[in-house]
Residue frames as a rotation matrix with the C-alpha (Angstrom) as fourth column:
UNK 1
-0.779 -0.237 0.580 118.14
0.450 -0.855 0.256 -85.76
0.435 0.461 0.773 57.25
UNK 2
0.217 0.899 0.379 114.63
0.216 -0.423 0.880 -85.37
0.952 -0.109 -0.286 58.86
UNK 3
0.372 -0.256 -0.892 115.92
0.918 0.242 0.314 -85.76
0.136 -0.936 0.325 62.12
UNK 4
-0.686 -0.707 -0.174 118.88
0.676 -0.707 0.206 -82.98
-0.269 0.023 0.963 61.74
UNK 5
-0.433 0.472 0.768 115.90
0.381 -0.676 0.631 -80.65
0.817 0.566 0.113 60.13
UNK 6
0.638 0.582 -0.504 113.95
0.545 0.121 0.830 -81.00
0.544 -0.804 -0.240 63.29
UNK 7
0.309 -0.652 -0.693 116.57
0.951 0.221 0.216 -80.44
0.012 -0.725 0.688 65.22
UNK 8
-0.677 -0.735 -0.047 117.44
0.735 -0.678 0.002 -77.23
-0.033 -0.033 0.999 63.70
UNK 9
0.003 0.836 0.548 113.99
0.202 -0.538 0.819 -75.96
0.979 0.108 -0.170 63.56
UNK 10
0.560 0.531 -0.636 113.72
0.724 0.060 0.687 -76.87
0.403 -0.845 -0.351 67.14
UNK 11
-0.240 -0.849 -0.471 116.86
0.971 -0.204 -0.125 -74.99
0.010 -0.488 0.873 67.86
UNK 12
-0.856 -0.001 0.517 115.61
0.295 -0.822 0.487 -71.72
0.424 0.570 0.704 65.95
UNK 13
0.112 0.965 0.239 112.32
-0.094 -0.229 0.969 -71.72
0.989 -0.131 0.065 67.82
UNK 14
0.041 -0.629 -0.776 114.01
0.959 0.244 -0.147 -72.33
0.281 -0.738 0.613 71.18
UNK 15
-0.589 -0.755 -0.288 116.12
0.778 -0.626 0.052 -69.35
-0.220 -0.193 0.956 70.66
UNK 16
-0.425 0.608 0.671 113.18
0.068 -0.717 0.693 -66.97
0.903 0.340 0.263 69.17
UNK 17
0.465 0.705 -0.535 111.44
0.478 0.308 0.822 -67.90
0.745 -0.638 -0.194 72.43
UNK 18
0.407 -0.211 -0.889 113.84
0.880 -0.170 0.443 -66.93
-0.245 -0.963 0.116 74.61
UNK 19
-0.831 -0.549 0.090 114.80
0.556 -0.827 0.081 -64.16
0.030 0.118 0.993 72.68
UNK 20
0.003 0.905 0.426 110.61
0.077 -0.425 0.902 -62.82
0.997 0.031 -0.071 73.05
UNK 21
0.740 0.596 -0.312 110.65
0.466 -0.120 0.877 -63.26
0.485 -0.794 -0.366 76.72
UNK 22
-0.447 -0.839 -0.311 114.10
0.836 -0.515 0.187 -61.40
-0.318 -0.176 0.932 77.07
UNK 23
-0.994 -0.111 -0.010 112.32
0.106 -0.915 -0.390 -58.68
0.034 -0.388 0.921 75.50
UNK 24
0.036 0.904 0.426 109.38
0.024 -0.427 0.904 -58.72
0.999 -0.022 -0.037 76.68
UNK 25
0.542 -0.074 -0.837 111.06
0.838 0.116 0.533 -58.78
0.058 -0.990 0.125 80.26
UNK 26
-0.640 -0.757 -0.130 113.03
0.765 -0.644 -0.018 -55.76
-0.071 -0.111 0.991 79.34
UNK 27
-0.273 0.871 0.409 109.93
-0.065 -0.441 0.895 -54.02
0.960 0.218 0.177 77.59
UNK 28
0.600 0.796 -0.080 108.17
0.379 -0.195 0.905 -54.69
0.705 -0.573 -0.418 81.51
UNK 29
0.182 -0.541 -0.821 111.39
0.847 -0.337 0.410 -53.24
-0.499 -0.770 0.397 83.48
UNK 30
-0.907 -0.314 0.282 112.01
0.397 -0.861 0.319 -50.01
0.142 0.401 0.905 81.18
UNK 31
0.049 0.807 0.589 108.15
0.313 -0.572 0.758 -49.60
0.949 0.147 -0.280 81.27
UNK 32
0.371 0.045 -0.927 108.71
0.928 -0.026 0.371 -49.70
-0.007 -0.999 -0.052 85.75
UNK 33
-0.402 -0.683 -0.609 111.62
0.794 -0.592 0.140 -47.44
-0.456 -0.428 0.780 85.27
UNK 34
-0.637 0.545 0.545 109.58
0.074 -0.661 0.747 -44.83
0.767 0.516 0.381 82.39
UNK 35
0.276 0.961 0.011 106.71
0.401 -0.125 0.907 -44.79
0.874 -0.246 -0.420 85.58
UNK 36
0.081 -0.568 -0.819 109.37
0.975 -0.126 0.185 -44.13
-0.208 -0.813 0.543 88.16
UNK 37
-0.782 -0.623 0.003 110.51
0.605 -0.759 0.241 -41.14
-0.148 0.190 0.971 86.15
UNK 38
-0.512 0.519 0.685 107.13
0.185 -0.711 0.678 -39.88
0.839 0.474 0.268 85.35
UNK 39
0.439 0.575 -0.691 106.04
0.733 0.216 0.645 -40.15
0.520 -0.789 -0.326 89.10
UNK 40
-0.439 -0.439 -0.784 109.11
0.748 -0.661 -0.048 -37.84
-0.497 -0.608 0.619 89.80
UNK 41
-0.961 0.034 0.274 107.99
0.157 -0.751 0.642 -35.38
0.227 0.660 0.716 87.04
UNK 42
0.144 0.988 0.061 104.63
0.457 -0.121 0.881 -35.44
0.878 -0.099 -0.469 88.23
UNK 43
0.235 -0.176 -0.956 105.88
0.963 -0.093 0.254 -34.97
-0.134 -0.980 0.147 91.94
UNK 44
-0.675 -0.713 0.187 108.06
0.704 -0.548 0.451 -31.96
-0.220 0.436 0.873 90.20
UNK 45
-0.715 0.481 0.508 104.99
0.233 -0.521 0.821 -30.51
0.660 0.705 0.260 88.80
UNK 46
0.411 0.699 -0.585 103.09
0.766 0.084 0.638 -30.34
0.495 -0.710 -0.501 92.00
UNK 47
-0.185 -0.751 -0.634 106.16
0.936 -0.330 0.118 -28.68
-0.298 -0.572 0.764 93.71
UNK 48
-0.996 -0.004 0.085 106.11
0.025 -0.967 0.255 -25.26
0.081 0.256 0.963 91.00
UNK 49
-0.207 0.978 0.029 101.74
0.561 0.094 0.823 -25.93
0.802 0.187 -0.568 91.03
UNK 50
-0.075 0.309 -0.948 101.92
0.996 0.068 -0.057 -24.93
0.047 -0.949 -0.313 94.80
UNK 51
-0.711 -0.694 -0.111 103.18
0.618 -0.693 0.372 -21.91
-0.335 0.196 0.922 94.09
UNK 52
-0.822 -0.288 0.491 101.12
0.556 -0.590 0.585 -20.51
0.121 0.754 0.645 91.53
UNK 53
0.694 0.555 -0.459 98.49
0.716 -0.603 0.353 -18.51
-0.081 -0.573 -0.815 93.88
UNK 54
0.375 -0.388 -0.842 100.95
0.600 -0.590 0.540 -17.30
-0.706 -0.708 0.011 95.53
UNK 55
-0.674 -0.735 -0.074 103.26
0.417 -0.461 0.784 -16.31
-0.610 0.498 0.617 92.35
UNK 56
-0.304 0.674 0.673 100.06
0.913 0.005 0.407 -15.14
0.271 0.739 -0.617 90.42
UNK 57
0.766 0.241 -0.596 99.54
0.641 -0.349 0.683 -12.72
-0.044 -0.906 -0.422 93.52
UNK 58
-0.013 -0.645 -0.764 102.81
0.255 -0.741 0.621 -10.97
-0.967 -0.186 0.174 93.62
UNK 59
-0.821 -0.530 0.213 102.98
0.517 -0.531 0.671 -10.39
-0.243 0.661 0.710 90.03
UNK 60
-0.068 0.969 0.239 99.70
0.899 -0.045 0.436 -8.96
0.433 0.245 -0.868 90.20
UNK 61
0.728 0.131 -0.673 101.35
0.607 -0.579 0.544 -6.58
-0.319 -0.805 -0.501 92.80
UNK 62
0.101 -0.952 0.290 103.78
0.871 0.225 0.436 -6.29
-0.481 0.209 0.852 90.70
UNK 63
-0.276 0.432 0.859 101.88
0.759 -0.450 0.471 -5.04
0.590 0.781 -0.203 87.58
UNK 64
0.473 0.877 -0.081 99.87
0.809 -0.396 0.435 -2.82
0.349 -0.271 -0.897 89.44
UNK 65
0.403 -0.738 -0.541 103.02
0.429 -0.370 0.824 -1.07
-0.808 -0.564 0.168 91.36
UNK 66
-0.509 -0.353 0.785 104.59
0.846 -0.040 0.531 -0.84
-0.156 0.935 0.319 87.54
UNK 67
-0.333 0.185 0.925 101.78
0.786 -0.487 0.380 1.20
0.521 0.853 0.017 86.38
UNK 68
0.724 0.614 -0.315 101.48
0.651 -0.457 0.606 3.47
0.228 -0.644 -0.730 89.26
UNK 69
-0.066 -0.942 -0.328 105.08
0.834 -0.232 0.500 4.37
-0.547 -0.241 0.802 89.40
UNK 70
0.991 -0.044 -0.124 106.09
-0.104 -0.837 -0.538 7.90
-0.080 0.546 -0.834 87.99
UNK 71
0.445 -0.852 0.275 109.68
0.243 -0.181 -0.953 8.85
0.862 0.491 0.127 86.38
UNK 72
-0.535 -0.804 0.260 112.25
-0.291 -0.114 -0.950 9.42
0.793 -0.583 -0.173 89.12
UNK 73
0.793 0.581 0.183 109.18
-0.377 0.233 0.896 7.67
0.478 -0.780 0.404 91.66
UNK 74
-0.639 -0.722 0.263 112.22
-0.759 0.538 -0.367 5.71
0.124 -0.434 -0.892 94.57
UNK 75
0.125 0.741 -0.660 111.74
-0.551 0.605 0.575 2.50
0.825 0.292 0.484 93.95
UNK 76
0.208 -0.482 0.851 111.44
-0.965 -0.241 0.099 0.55
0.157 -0.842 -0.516 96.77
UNK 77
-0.680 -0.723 0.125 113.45
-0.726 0.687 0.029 -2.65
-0.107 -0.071 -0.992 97.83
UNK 78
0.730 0.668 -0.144 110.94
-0.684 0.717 -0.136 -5.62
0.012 0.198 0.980 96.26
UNK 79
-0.019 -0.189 0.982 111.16
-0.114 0.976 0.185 -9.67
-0.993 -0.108 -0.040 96.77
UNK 80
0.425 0.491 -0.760 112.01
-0.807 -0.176 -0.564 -10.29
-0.411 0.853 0.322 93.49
UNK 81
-0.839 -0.517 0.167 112.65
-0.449 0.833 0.323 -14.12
-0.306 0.196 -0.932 92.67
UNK 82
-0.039 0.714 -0.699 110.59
-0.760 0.433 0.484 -16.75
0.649 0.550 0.526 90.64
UNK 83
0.667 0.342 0.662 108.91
-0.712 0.554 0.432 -19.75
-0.219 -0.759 0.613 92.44
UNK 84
-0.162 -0.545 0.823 111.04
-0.709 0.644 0.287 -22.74
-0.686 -0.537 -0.491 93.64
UNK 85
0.615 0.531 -0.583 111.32
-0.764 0.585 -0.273 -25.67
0.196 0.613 0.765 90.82
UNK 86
-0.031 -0.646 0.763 112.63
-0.038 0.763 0.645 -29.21
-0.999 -0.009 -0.048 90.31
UNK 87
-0.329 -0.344 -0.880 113.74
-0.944 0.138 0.299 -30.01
0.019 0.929 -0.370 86.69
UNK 88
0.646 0.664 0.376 112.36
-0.578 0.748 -0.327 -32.71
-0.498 -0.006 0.867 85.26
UNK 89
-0.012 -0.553 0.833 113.47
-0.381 0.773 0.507 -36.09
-0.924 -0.312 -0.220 84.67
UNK 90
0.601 0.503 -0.621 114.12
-0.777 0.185 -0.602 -37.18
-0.188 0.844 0.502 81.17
UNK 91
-0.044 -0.929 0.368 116.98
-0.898 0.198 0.392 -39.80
-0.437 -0.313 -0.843 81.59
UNK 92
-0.259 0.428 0.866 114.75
0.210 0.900 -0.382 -43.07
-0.943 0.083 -0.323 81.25
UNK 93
0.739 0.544 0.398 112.93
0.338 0.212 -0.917 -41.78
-0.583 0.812 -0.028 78.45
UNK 94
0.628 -0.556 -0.545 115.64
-0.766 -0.565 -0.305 -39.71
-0.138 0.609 -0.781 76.17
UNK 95
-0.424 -0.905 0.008 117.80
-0.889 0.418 0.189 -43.55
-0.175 0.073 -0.982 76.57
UNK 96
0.088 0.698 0.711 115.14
-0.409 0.676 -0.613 -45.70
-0.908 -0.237 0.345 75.62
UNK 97
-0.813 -0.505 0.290 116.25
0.061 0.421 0.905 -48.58
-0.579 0.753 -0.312 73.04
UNK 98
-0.450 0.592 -0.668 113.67
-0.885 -0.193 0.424 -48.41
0.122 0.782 0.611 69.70
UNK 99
-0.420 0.216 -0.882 112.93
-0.381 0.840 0.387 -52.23
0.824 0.499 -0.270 69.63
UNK 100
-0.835 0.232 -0.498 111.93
0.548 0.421 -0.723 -52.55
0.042 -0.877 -0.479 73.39
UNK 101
-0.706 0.588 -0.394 109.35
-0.347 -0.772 -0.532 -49.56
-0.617 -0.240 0.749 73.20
UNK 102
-0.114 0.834 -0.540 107.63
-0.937 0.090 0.337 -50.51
0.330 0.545 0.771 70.19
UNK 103
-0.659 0.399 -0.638 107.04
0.392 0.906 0.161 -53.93
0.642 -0.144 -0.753 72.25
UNK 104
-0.880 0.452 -0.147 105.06
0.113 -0.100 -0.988 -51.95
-0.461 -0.886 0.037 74.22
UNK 105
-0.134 0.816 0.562 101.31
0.916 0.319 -0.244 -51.69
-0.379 0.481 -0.791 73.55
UNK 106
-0.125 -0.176 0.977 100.38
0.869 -0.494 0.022 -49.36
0.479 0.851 0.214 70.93
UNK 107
0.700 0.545 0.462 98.23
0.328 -0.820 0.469 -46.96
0.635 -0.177 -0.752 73.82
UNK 108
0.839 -0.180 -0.514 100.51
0.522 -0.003 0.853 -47.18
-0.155 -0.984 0.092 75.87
UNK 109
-0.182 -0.871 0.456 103.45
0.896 0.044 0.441 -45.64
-0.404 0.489 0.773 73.64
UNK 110
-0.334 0.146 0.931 101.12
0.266 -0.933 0.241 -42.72
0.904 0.328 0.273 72.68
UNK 111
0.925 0.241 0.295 100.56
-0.036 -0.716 0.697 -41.59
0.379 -0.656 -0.653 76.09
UNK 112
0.351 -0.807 -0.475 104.20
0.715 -0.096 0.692 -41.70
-0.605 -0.582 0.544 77.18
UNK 113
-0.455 -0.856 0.245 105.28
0.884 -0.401 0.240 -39.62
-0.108 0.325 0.939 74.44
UNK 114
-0.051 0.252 0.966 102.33
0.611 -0.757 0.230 -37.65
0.790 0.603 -0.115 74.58
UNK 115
0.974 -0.031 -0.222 103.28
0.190 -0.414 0.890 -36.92
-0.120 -0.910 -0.397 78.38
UNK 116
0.114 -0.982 -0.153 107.14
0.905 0.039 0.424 -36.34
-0.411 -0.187 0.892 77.01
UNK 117
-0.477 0.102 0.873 106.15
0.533 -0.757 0.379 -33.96
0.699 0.646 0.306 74.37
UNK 118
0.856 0.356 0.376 104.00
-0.067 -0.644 0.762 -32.07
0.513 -0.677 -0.527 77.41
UNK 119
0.561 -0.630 -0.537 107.65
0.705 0.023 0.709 -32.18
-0.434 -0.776 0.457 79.51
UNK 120
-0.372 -0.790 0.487 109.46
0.917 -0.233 0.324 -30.59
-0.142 0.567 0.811 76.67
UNK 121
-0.111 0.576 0.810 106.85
0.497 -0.673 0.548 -27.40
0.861 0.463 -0.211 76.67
UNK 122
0.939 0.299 -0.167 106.72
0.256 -0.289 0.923 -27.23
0.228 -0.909 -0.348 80.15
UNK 123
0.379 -0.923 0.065 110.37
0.907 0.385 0.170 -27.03
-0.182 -0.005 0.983 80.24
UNK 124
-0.582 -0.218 0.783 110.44
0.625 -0.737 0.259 -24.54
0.521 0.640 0.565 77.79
UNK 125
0.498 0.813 0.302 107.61
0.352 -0.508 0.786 -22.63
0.793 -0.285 -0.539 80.00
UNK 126
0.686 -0.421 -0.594 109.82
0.721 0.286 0.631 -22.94
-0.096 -0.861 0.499 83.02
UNK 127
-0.353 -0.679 0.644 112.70
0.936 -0.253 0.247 -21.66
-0.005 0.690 0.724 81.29
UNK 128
-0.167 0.051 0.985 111.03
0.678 -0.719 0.153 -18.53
0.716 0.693 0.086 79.92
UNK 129
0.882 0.420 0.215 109.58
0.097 -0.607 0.789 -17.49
0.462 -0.675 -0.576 83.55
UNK 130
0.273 -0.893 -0.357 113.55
0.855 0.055 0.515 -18.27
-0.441 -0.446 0.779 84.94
UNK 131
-0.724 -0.547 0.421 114.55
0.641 -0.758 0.118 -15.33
0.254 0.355 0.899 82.39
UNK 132
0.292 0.612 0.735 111.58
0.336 -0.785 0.520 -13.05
0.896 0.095 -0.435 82.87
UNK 133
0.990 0.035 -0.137 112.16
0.141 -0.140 0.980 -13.09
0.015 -0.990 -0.143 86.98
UNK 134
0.036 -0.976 0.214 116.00
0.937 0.108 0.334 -13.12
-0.349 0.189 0.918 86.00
UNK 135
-0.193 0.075 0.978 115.42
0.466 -0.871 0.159 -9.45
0.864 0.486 0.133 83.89
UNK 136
0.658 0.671 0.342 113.16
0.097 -0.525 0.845 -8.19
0.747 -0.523 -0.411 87.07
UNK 137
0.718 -0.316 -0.620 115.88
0.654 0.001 0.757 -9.07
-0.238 -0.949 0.207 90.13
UNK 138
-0.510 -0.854 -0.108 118.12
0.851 -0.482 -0.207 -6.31
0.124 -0.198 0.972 89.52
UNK 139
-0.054 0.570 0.820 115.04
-0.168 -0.815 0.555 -3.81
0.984 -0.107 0.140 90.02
UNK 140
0.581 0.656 -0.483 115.56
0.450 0.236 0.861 -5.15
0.679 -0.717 -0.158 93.99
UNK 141
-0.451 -0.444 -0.774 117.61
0.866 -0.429 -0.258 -2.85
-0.218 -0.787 0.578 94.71
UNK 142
0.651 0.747 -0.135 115.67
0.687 -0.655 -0.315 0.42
-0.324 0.113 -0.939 95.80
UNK 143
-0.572 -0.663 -0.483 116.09
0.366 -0.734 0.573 3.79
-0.734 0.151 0.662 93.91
UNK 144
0.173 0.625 -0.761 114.68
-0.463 -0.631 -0.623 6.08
-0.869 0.460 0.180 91.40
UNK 145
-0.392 -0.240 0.888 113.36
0.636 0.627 0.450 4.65
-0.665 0.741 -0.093 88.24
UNK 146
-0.726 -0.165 -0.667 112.73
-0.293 -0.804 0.517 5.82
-0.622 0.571 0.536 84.85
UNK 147
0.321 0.920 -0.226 110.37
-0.813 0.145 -0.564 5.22
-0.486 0.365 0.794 82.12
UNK 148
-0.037 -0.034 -0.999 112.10
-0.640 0.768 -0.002 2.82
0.767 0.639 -0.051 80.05
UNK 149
-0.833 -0.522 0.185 113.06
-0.479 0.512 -0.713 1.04
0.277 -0.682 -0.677 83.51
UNK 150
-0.271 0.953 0.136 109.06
-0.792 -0.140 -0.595 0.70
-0.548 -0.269 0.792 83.73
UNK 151
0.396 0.354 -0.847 108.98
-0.917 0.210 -0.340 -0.56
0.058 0.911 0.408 80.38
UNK 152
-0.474 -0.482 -0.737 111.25
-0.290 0.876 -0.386 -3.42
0.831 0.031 -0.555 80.85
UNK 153
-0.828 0.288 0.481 109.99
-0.328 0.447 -0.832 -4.10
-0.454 -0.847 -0.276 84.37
UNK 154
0.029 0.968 -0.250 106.24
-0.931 -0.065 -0.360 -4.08
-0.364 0.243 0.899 82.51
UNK 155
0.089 -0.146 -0.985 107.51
-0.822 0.547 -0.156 -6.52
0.562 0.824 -0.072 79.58
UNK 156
-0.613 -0.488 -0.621 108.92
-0.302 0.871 -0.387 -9.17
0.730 -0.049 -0.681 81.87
UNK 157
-0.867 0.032 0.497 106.24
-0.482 0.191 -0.855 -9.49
-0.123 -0.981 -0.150 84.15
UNK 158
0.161 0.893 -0.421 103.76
-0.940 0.008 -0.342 -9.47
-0.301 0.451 0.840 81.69
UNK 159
-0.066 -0.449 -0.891 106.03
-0.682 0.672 -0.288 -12.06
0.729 0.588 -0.351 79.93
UNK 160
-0.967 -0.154 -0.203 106.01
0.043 0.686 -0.727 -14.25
0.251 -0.712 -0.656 83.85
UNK 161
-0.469 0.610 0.639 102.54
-0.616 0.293 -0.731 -13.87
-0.633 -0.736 0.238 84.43
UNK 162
0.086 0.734 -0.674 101.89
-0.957 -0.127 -0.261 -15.77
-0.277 0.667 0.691 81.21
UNK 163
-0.640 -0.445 -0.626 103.95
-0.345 0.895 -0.283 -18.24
0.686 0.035 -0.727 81.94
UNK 164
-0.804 0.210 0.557 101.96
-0.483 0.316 -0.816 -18.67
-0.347 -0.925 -0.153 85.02
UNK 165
0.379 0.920 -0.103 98.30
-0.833 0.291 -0.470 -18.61
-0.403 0.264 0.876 83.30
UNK 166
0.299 -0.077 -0.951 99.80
-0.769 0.571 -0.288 -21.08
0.565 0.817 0.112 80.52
UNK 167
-0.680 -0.720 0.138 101.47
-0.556 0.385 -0.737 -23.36
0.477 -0.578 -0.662 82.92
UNK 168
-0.731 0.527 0.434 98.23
-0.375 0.223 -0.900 -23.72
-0.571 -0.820 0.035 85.20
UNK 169
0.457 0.851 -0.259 96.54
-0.835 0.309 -0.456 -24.63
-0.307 0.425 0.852 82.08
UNK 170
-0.016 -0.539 -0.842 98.94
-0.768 0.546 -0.335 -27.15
0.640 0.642 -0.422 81.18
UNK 171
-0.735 -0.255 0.629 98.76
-0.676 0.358 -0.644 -29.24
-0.061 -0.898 -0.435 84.36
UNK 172
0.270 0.922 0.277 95.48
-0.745 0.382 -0.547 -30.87
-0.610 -0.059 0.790 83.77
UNK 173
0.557 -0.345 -0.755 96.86
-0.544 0.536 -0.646 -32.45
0.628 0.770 0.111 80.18
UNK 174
-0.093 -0.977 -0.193 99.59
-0.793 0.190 -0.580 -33.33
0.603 0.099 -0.792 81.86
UNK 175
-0.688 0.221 0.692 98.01
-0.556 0.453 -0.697 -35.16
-0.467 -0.864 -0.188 84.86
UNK 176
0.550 0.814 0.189 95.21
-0.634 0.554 -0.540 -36.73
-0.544 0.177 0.820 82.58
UNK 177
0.392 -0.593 -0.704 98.00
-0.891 -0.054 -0.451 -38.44
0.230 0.804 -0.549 81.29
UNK 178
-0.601 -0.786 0.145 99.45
-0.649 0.374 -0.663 -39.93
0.467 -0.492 -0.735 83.85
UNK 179
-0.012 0.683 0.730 95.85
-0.749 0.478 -0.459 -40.95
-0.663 -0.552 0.506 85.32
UNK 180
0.825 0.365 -0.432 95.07
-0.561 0.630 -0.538 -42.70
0.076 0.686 0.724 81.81
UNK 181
0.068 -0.825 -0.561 98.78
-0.322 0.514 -0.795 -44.57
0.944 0.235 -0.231 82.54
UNK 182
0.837 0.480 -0.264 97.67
0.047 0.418 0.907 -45.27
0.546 -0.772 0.327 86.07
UNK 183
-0.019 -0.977 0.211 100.67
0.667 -0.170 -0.725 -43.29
0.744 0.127 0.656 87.25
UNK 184
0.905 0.402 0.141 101.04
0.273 -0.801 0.533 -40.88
0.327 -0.444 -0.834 90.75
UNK 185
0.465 -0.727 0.504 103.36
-0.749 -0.627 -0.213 -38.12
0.471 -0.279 -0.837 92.00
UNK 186
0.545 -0.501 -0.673 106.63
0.765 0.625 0.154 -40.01
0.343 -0.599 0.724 93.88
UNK 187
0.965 -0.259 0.034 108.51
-0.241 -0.829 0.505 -37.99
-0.102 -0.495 -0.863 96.04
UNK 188
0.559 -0.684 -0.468 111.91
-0.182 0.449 -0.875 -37.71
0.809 0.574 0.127 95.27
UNK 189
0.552 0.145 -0.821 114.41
0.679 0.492 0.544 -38.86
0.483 -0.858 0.173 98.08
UNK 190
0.030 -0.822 0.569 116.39
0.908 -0.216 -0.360 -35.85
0.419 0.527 0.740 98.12
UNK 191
0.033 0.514 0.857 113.86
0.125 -0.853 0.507 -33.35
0.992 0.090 -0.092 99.33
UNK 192
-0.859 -0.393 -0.328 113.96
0.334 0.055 -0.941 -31.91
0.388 -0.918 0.084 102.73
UNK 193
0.046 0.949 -0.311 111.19
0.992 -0.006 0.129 -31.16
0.120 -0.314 -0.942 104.95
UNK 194
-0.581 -0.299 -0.757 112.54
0.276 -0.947 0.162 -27.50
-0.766 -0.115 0.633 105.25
UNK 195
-0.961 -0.157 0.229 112.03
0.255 -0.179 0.950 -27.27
-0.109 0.971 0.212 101.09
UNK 196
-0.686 0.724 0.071 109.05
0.644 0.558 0.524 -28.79
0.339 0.405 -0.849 101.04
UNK 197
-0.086 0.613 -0.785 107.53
0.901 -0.289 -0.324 -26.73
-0.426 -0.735 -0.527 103.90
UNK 198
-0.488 -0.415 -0.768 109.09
0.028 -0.887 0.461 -23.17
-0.872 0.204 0.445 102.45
UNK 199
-0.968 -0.010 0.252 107.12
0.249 -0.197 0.948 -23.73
0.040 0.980 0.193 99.44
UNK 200
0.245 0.880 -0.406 103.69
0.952 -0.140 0.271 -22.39
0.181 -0.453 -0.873 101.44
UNK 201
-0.173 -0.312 -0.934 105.50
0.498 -0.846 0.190 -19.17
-0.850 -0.433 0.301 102.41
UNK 202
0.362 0.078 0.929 104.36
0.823 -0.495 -0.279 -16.60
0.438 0.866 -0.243 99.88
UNK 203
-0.496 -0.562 -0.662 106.76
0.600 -0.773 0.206 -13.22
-0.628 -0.295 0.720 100.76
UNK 204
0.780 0.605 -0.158 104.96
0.310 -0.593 -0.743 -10.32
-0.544 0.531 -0.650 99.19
UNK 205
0.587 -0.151 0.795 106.49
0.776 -0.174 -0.606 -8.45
0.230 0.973 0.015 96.48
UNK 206
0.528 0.231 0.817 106.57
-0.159 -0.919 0.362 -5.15
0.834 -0.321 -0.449 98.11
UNK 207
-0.221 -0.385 -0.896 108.76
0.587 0.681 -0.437 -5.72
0.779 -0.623 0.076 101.01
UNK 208
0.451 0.629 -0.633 106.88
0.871 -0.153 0.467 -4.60
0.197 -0.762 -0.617 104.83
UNK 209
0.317 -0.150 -0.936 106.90
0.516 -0.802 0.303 -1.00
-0.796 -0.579 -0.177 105.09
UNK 210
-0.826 -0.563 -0.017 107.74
0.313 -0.485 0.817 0.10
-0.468 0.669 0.577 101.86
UNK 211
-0.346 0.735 -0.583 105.14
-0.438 -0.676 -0.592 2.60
-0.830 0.051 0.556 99.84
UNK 212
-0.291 0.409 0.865 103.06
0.857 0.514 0.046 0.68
-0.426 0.754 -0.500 97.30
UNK 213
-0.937 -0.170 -0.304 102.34
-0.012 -0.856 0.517 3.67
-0.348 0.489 0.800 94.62
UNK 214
-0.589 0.762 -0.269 99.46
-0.120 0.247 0.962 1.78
0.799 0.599 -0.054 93.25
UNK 215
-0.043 0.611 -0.790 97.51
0.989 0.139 0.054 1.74
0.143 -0.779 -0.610 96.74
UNK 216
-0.360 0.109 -0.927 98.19
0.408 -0.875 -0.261 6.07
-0.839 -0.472 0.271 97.08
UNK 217
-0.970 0.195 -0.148 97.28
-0.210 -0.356 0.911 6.03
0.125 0.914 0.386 93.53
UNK 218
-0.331 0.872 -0.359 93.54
0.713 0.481 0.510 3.96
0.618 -0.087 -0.781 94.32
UNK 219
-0.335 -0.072 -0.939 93.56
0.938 -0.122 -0.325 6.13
-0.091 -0.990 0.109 97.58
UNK 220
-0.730 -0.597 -0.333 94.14
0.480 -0.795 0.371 9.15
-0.486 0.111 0.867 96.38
C-alpha cells in the first residue's frame, strides 16, 4: 500500500511540475509577444510625436486667421487635414489568458496595464483630434464665411490644439513606461520609406499665395 501511495504522490508531483513549467513557458512567450506589441505602439507614438511642431504650428495659423476673419471675409482655400497616425496595437494584450499574466511578476503586471490604460486615453485623444480636423475640412473649400462659420471653425481647433498640448504631455508617461519595462520603438514591417519620409513635410495651413487676414490685421 506504501508503495502504490508513493507512486501516486510521485505521479501528482510529476504532473504539477510539468504543468509549472508549461506555464511558466507560456507566461515567458506572451510576455515576448506583450513587448512586441508595445514596441509597435511605441514606434506608433513616435510616428503622430513627429508631427506635433509642425501640427501645433498650423493650428496656431489657424487660430489666428479665425480671429482676424470678418463676416462675408473670402475664405481662402486652406490645407486642412490632421497629422498622419498608426492605431495602436491591442491584440496581444485585450487576448491575454488570466492565469498566465498573474504568473507574471507582480511589477511587471502593473506597468503593462499601466502602459494599456495610457493606450486607451491616447486612443481616445487621437480620436477626438480625427473629429475636430474632420469638422474643419469642409472649410477647404474657399468662399465667404460667416460668423457662426467662425464659431465652429474656432471650437474645433481650439478643441485640436488641445489634443495636441495633452498628447505631448502624455508621451513622457507613456515612454517612462516602457523604459522601466526595458522596452523600445519597433518599426512595423509595413511602413514605406515614402510614409515615413512625408511625415517631415509640414504644408502650411494657408495655402501659397492666399491672403492671411491675421498678418493685414498685425500690419495694418
Amino acid at each position: 500500500m506504501g508503495v502504490i501511495v508513493l507512486g501516486v504522490l510521485l505521479a501528482l508531483g510529476a504532473e504539477q511540475l510539468a504543468s509549472t513549467l508549461s506555464l511558466k513557458a507560456e507566461a515567458r512567450e506572451f510576455r515576448r509577444t506583450l513587448d512586441h506589441e508595445i514596441g509597435l505602439n511605441l514606434f506608433a507614438y513616435n510616428v503622430r510625436s513627429r508631427q506635433s511642431a509642425c501640427n501645433a504650428k498650423r493650428l496656431e495659423d489657424l487660430l489666428d486667421w479665425i480671429k482676424a476673419a470678418k463676416d462675408g471675409h473670402p475664405s481662402p482655400g486652406m490645407n486642412l487635414h490632421s497629422p498622419a497616425i498608426l492605431y495602436p496595437y491591442r491584440s496581444a494584450w485585450d487576448s491575454r489568458d488570466g492565469e498566465v499574466f498573474n504568473s507574471l511578476p507582480a511589477g511587471a503586471r502593473q506597468k503593462y496595464a499601466e502602459f494599456y490604460d495610457e493606450l486607451r486615453g491616447n486612443l481616445d485623444r487621437l480620436n477626438e483630434e480625427h473629429a475636430a480636423w474632420e469638422a474643419l475640412r469642409g472649410y477647404s473649400i474657399s468662399g465667404p464665411i460667416t460668423t457662426d462659420d467662425r464659431r465652429t471653425m474656432l471650437r474645433e481647433a481650439v478643441k485640436a490644439y488641445s489634443t495636441e498640448v495633452t498628447w505631448s504631455g502624455n508621451m513622457p508617461v507613456s515612454k517612462a513606461i516602457a523604459d522601466q519595462l526595458g522596452i523600445k520603438p519597433i518599426q512595423p514591417d509595413n511602413l514605406t520609406k515614402e510614409f515615413l519620409d512625408s511625415l517631415d513635410d509640414c504644408n502650411p495651413v494657408l495655402k501659397t499665395g492666399q491672403a492671411d487676414p491675421a498678418k493685414q490685421a498685425r500690419s495694418s
